[in-house]
C-alpha positions, 0 to 999 in steps of 0.5 A, a space after each residue: 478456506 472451506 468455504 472458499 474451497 466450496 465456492 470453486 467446487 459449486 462453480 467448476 460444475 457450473 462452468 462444464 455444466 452451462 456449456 452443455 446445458 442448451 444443446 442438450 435440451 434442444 436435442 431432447 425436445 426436437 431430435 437434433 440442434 441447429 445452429 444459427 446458420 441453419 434456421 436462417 437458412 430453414 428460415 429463408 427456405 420457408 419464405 422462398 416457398 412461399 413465394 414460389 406457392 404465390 407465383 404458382 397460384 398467379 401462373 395464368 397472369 399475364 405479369 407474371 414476368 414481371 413480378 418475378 424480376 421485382 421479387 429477385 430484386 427486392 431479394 438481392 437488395 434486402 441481402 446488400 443490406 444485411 452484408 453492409 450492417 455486418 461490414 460497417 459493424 464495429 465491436 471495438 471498443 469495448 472488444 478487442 480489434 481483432 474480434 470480428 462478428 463471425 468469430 462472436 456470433 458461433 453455433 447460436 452462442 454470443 460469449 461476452 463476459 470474457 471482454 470488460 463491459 462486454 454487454 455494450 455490443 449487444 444493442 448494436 448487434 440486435 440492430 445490425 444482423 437480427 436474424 442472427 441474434 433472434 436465434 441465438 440459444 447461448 449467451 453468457 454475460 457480466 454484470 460489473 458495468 450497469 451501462 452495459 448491463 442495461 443495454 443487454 437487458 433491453 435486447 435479451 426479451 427479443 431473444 426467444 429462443 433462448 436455452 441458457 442464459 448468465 449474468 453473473 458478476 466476479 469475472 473480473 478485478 480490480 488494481 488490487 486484486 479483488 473481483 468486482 461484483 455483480 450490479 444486478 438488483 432485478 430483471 425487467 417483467 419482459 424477460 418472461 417471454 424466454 419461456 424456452 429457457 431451461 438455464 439461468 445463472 444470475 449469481 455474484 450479483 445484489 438480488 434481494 428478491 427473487 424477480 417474479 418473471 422467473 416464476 413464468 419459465 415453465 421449463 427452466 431445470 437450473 436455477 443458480 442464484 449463489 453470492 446474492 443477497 436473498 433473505 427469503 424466497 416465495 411460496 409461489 417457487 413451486 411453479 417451477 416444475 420441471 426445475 431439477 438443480 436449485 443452488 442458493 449458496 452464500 445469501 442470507 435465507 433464515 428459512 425455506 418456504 413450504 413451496 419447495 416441497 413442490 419441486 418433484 424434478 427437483 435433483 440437487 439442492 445446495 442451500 449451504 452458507 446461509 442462516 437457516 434455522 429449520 427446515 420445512 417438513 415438505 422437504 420429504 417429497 422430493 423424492 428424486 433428491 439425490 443431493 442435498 447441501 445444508 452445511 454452514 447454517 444455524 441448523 438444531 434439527 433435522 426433520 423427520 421428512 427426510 427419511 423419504 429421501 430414498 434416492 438421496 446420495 450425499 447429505 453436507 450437514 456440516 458447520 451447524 448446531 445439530 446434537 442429533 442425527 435422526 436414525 432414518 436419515 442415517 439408514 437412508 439406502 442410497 446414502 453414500 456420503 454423510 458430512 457431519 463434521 463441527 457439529 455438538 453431536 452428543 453434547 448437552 444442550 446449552 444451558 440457558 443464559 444468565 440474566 443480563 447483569 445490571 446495564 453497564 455503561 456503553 460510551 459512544 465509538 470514537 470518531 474517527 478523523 483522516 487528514 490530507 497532506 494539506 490539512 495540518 490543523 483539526 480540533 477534537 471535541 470531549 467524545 475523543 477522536 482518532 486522528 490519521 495523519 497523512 504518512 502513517 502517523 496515528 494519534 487516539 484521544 480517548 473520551 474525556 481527555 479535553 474539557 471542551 473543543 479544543 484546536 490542534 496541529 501538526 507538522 514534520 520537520 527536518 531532521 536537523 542536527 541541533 533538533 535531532 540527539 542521538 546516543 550511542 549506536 542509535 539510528 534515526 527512524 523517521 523525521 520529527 513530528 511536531 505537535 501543537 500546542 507544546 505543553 497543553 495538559 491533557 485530562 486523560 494520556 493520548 497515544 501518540 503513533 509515529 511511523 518508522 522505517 524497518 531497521 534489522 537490529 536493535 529495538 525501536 523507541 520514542 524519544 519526546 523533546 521538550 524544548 530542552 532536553 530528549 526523554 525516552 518513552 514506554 514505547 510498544 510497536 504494532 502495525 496500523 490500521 487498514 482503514 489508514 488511508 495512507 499505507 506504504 506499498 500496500 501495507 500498513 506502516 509500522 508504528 512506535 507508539 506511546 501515550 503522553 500527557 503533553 504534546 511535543 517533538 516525537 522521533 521514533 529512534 532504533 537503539 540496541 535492546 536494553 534489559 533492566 532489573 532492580 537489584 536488592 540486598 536478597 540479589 537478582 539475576 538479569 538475562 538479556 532478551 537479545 542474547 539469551 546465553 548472555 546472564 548477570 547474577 548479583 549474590 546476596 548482599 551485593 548492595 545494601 540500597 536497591 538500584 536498577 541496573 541495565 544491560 544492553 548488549 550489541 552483536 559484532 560481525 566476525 568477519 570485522 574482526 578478523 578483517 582488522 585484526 589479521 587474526 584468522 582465529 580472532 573473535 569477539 563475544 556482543 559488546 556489553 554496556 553495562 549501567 545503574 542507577 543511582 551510580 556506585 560501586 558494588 560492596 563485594 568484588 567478584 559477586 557481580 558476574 557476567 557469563 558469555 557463551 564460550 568455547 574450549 580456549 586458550 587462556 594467554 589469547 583470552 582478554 577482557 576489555 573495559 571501555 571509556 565511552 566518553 574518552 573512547 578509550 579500551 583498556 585491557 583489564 584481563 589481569 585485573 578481574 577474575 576470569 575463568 572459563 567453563 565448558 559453556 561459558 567464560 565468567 568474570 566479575 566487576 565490581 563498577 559498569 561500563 563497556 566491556 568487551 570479551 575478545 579471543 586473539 594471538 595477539 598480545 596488545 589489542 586495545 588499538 585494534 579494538 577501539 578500531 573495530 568498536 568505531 567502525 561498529 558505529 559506521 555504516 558502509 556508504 557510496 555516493 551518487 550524482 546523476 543529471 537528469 537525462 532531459 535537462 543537464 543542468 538538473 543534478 541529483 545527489 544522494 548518499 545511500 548505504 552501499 547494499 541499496 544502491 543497486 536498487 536506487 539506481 534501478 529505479 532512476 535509471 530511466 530519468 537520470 544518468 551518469 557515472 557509477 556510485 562513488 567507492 565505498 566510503 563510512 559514515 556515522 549515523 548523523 554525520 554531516 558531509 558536503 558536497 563541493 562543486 568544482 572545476 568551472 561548476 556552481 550551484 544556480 540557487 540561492 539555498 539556506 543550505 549552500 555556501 559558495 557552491 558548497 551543499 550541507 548533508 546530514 547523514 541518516 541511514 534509514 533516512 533518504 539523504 537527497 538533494 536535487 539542485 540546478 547547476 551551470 557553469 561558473 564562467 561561460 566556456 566554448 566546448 562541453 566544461 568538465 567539472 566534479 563533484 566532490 564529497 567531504 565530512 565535516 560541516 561547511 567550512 567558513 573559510 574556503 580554501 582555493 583548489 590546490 589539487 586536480 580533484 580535491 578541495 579542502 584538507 585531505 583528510 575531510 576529502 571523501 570522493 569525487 565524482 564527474 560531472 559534464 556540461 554542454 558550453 556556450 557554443 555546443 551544439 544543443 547547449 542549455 545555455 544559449 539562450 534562456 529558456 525563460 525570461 528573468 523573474 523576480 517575485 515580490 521585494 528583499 524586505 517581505 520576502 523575495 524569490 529569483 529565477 535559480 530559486 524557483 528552479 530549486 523549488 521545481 525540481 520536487 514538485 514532481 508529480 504534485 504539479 496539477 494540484 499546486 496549479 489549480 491552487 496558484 489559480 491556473 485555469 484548467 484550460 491552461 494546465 491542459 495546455 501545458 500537458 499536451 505541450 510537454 507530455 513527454 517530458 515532466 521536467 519541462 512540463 513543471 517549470 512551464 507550469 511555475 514560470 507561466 503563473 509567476 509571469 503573472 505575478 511579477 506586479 503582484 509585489 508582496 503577496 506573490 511569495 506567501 500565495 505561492 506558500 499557501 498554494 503549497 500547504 494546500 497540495 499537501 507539499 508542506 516540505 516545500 513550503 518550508 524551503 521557501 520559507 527557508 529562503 525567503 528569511 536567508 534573502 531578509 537577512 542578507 537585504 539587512 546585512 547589506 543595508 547596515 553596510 552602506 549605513 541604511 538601517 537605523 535600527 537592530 531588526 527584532 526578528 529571531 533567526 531561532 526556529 519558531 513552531 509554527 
């Protein structure tokens, strides 16, 4: 921040400084400033004269007529001449239009470092009004573009009249904010000839050598070469002698040459944020220093010179390795502010080090490895590796945990319920990832990081599958690495990280903070992390067997239970679940207590509530235990765990409206949307969101998609299925794994995206626009459909969640999306090898999105072609998408068996590998339902011996 603060300091002087500094040095030289304007005309006045003494010497020639005329014709034409460059002159790009050259070219100062690559216009303008630019006496540049740098550094030698000169970079940013630096590294021997030069700037910028032509500019009194990267200057700076302010700041200089001494005009000196480590003694001959900057370098002494400073004001010492100030510095007269601060000023000096202890072992650093979407196999050699995965995922192997190079892979799946177990009040975080091989045993535990969603309440944890049963692992929680290249909105991804000897399935879950202690005869005591006011004390002699026991405790909102109990006095205390292992009963009742943060309160409305998770069930126990209260807490004591709920009510049976309240703990409140997109009808996109995100969601698809407003609130279980049901005339146009008979299967995951896109199309073709619906349900798809029996439902009443519309141009409106196919029928490939219909390349369409370029180039569309298809279908990336599919799948209608798996392997390649999967999908739904059918009309003769179980791929 200091040194921050520095910088603003120095350049804000630098800034008032440079707009002043060539005026005033052509004042002092010749008595008052002409602009530009005025030496052309002082230029044009002498050239007249000229020639008027010319026509005077010639009075006695017969042709003197004549040559009057051709030189007031030469004249006029040489001024058409000029007036036609300025005219036909164009400074856009890289100016804005509406700078013109009167407006740039100003009182003989050209500002160009306020316009991006700003320097691009300065060949043009030399060539098109020289007279103008060859007086030009201020002139600011950029140096961030080297084409522009480069066209001005041509044009600048023929500039000598000249005063202040800048080519400086960070003046201007990048999309992420930071300022883009300078690409000077030298300047041309030319530059030279500016020997009126008396200002010149050139930091922000990579010099690494100070140019030698800037020695030849005798009169120059500025010199700023701040934010380079300088680690010396030459003896020969002396040269400069009328040089008065010499800033250096921010470069990398271990020591000043003994040159500088020869400065004698020198007045400011700011050689801070380097490395210096001395000082050279000539320093004391500036006799006309008056301020002095050293601080933030590796200074141990000040030399004595310094005490001849007589005209020295302000000394920055600050930030270095002094322990002394000398005396002579410090009674200096003129001296009014002296920096000292974050010195050793009085401290010993630093004892000498150790002797190095014996050489330890120095291990090479990990590699490190990024992988795109589409890679989803690396291997790792013995020296370990840091593996990025696309999405945020890390996974570090440290040195030696492989015996030699061994192959890896990896992949997310589905969060599918049979592969997804969920315990009591958890909440899935991410999609499982998979990594390959399962059950390969490493040398060394590999730390495994899987990104997860924020979640407000509850700690997260990974849970590792084995193939049969889920394990909860150590889990620690961090942020990744900003060297990640994927870094959602800006930022690393939180990261649920654990170490494990084995690859497998990996699920980062939030589940609510669990607290353990072990429990011996001498007793314990057991605070939660969560609630801090929420304590189990075992006494002494409460068990004989040491066992561990877990408390976890769950917050409950009293709004709810209030709302459902019609008692605006109600409340709750955080339900408590309390468990051990191994399971049994305490010796002593009573001795096992659990205090909860209590109040001054009624004893007849006070009730302790004992919960059956298994029969979900709650029971009130009040009368069976021993409960009291104190002025903090209430106390009660068990002598076996389980749920247990402190509730404070006027009324006298509660144990229905506590199991009501303890279901609606685990529901999340919900609303549906389904929206068409607004360029393609048929195009429908459904989503179930937590009610507190949906205006947010439809803020952000409102400019693609319209339709009716969500849905009214519904509640949901995290990791409850639902369908959709399309009725009333409506009917999905796909053949998907994941749809019966225009019914599309939902699983329900809070922090999870919970959408589908799908094309629909009317059931029946109709005259006028078909209003159909659709409609919400829990449960899984039912086998047995029933018929509609009812205006807006279909299924039993009490599966029924919501209904929303849904409209479809017919047949015959105007406009319709149905008279006539926008694409020729397709049928890629054969029902026994993998087959794909027109409706299932209209599903796979829907989320290319913006993917669409790259999976062209994989499918092998020319670059010509997909340039083709962008211009036709600029405005419209729907159209845009199914143009692109539909042009390489004409292609490939002869291809037969190869044209699904190339259509595969182009989406792996384009890093869309949840794509591929639903192809994949698809195509082992259409096999098995070709076999179906052959067995039907007796065509098979054998059982197919594929598994339909899900195999890792």
């Amino acid at each position: 921040m200091e040194r921050k603060e520095r910088y603003e300091e120095v350049y804000l002087k630098d800034e008032r400084r440079q707009g002043a500094t060539g005026e005033e040095q052509e004042r002092g030289a010749h008595g008052r400033f002409l602009g530009p304007t005025g030496m052309m005309t002082v230029e044009k006045g002498r050239k007249r004269n000229t020639a008027l003494h010319g026509l005077e010497e010639a009075a006695s020639d017969v042709e003197r007529p004549g040559l009057i005329a051709r030189q007031h014709a030469d004249g006029m034409e040489e001024l058409e001449t000029n007036a036609k460059l300025e005219r036909d002159l164009s400074l856009t790009p890289p100016l804005p239009s509406s700078v013109e050259l009167d407006t740039l070219l100003v009182d003989g100062r050209l500002v160009l470092d306020v316009y991006q690559c700003g320097g691009t216009v300065m060949p043009a303008l030399w060539d098109s009004v020289p007279e103008r630019m060859r007086w030009l006496q201020y002139i600011r540049l950029g140096s961030e573009d080297e084409e522009a740098l480069e066209g001005a550094l041509r044009v600048l030698p023929q500039l000598t009249q000249l005063r202040s000169l800048a080519i400086r970079g960070h003046r201007f940013y990048d999309a992420q904010g930071d300022p883009l630096p300078g690409l000077l590294t030298s300047l041309p021997a030319s530059i030279s000839s500016l020997s009126l030069l008396v200002h010149l700037d050139l930091s922000f910028n990579r010099l690494s050598l100070l140019p030698v032509c800037i020695l030849s500019l005798s009169h120059l009194s500025e010199l700023l070469l701040c934010h380079n990267q300088l680690d010396s200057l030459p003896e020969e700076l002396g040269a400069l002698v009328s040089l008065q302010r010499l800033s250096v700041l921010g470069n990398k200089l271990q020591a000043l040459p003994m040159g500088v001494g020869l400065l004698l005009e020198l007045q400011e000196l700011d050689v801070s944020f380097n490395h210096l480590e001395s000082l050279p003694e000539e320093l004391g001959l500036l006799l006309h220093l008056h301020t002095l900057e050293l601080s933030n370098n590796k200074l141990q002494r000040l030399p004595e010179t310094l005490g001849s400073l007589h005209s020295l004001r302000v000394l920055a010492i600050h930030s270095n390795e002094l322990r002394i100030i000398p005396e002579c510095v410090r009674a200096l007269p003129q001296l009014t502010r002296l920096d000292v601060r974050n010195n050793p000023l009085g401290r010993p000096p630093t004892p000498p080090p150790l002797p190095p202890a014996p050489a330890a072992r120095h291990e090479t650093p990990i590699p490190e490895l990024h992988l795109a979407f589409n890679q989803h196999r690396f291997s790792v050699s013995p020296t370990g590796c840091h593996v990025f995965l696309p999405g945020g995922a890390e996974l570090l192997f440290p040195h030696g945990c492989v015996g030699g190079v061994t192959q890896f892979k990896w992949s997310e799946r589905k969060p599918d319920k049979k592969w997804v177990q969920l315990e009591e009040h958890d909440l899935l975080l991410n999609r499982p990832l998979e990594l390959l091989p399962h059950g390969a045993t490493f040398n060394k535990p590999v730390d495994v990081c899987v990104p997860y969603h924020k979640t407000r309440k509850g700690e997260v944890v990974v849970r590792k599958y084995d193939g049969q049963s889920w394990s909860t692992l150590p889990t620690q929680t961090r942020r990744g690495s900003h060297r990640h290249s994927s870094r959602p909105r800006g930022r690393p991804a939180r990261l649920a990280c654990c170490t494990v000897k084995q690859f497998s399935w990996f699920v980062a879950v939030s589940r609510p903070v669990r607290d353990s202690c072990s429990v011996s005869q001498a007793g314990a005591l057991l605070v939660s992390r969560y609630d801090p006011g929420i304590k189990l004390t075992f006494p002494p002699d409460c068990t004989t067997n040491t066992r561990t026991v877990t408390l976890q405790v769950l917050q409950v909102a009293l709004s709810e239970v209030q709302d459902l109990t019609g008692d605006p006095q109600a409340s709750a205390s955080p339900l408590l679940c309390l468990s051990q292992t191994p399971s049994m009963h305490f010796l002593q009742p009573g001795n096992d207590k659990c205090l909860f943060v209590g109040h001054t309160v009624d004893m007849s409305r006070l009730h302790l509530l004992h919960g059956d998770p298994v029969a979900h069930t709650w029971t009130d126990v009040t009368a069976q235990v021993s409960l009291y209260i104190t002025q903090l807490y209430a106390i009660f004591s068990v002598t076996h765990f389980s749920w247990y709920w402190l509730w404070y009510t006027t009324q006298s049976c509660i144990s229905g409206v506590v199991r009501k309240v303890y279901h609606r703990l685990k529901q999340f409140r919900v609303q549906f949307l389904v929206l068409q997109r607004k360029t393609d009808l048929t195009q429908v996109l459904l989503q179930c969101l937590p009610s507190d995100k949906i205006d947010g969601r439809l803020a952000s698809l409102s400019q693609q998609y319209d339709g009716p407003q969500p849905s009214d609130v519904c509640n949901l279980l995290e990791g409850e299925q639902f369908f959709a049901g399309f009725e009333r005339g409506i009917d999905i146009s796909a053949d998907r794994p994941d749809c019966s008979e225009g019914r599309l299967a939902f699983t329900f995951y809070a922090h999870l995206k919970n959408i589908k896109e799908v094309h629909v199309c009317p059931t029946d073709k109709q005259e006028g626009t078909v209003r159909g619906q659709v409609s919400f349900y829990r449960g899984k798809v039912p086998s047995d459909l029933p018929e509609e029996v009812a205006q807006k439902r279909k299924g039993l009443d009490s599966q029924w969640m919501a209904t929303l519309p849904l409209r479809l141009p017919g047949t015959n409106c105007e406009g319709s999306l149905y008279s006539e196919k926008q694409y020729p029928p397709l049928n890629l490939g054969d029902p026994e090898s993998g087959y794909l219909t027109e409706t299932n390349l209209l599903a796979i369409s829907l989320r290319i999105s913006q993917d669409w370029r790259c999976i062209g180039m994989n499918l092998g569309i020319s670059y010509q072609e997909l340039d083709r298809i962008q211009y036709k279908h600029r405005d419209n990336l729907g159209a845009l998408v199914l143009e692109m599919l539909f042009h390489w799948a004409r292609g490939q209608q002869k291809a037969g068996a190869g044209a699904v798996p190339r259509l595969i392997d182009a989406l792996v390649e384009s890093g869309r590998r949840d794509l591929a999967e639903e192809v994949e999908d698809i195509v082992k739904l259409g096999k098995k339902k070709y076999r179906e059918s052959l067995k039907r009309v007796g065509l098979e003769t054998e059982n197919p011996t594929t598994s339909t179980q899900f195999e890792p791929s």
